[in-house]
N, C-alpha and C positions, 0 to 999 in steps of 0.2 A: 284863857282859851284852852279848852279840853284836845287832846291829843286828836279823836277823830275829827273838831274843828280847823284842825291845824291843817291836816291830809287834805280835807274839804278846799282849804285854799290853796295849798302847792297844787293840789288836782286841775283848778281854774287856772292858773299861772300858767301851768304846762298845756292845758289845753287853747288860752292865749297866745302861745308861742305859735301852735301849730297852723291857728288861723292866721298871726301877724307874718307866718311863712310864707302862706297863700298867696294874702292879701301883697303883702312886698314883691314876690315874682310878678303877679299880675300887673303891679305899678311898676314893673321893674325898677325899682328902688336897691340897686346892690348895695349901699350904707345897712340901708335897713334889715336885707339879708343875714350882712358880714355880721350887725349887731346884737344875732342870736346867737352867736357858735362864740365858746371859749377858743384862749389863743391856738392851742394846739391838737384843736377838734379835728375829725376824719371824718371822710365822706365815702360812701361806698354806692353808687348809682350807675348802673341797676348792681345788687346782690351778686358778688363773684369778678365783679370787674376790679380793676387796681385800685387800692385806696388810697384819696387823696388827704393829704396831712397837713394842719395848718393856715393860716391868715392867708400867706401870700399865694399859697397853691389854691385854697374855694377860693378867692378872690377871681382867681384866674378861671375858675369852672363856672362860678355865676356869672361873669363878664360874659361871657357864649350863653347866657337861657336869660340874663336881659334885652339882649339885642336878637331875639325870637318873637315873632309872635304867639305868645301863648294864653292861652286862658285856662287856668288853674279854679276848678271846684272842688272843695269837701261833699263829698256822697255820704259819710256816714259819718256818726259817733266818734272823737278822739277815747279813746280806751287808755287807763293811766292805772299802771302798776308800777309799784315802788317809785322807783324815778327814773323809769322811761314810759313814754306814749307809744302810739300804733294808729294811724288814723287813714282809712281811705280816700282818693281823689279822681276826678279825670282829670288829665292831660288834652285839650287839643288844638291841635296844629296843623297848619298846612305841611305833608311832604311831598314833594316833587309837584307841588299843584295841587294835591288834593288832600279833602278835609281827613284827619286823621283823630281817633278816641285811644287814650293809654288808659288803663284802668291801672292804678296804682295804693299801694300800701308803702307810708313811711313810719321807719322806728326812729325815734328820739332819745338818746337818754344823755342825763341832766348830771350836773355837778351840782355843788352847795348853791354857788349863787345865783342857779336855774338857765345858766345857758349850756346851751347843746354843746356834748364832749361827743358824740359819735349819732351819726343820720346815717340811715339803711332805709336804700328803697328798691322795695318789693315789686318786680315788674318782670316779662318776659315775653319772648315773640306772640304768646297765646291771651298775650292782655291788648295788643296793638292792634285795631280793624279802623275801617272807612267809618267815616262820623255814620252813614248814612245806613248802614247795619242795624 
């Protein structure tokens, strides 16, 4: 297998990951979640807030967005340089009653044996409106 053959498939892998992220929130599957991130992976959602470090800490941050209703879409292309992705999504959800859209960007990046060492997601008050917008 030729080097740019090789890239070709870490590319698909990583871009697997990011749909098997989706797809696991929406079924709220936290195993399936937790089974993307290495043991001592971080989380930072949205961008700037505290990052969370570790199995038992996501464990405790996905346990609150399984027990959500959410429905999670890819809007666009995962984009994959080196070894991290970038991939946009809506978010939406009821709050307070009404239907709500997040427009979101997550960053990924990967260890050797392709599970996420650090998620970054891109979001803020001017991504957040009424579905009905």
């Amino acid at each position: 297998m030729t080097d740019s053959e090789k890239e070709l498939v870490i590319a698909q892998q990583y871009s697997d990951v990011a749909d098997s992220y989706l797809r696991y929130l929406n079924e709220k599957n936290l195993e399936g979640i937790l089974s993307l991130y290495a043991e001592n992976a971080t989380v930072e959602d949205p961008v700037g807030s505290d990052v969370i470090t570790g199995k038992v800490e996501l464990r405790k941050f996905y346990s609150k967005a399984v027990n959500m209703d959410l429905v999670l879409t890819r809007t666009g292309q995962v984009r994959v340089a080196g070894v991290e992705i970038a991939f946009p999504f809506q978010l939406r959800m009821n709050v307070d009653g009404v239907p709500m859209v997040t427009d979101i960007i997550d960053v990924f990046r990967f260890d050797e044996a392709g599970k996420i060492v650090s998620m970054r997601a891109f979001w803020g008050p001017f991504n957040h409106k009424p579905a009905n917008e």
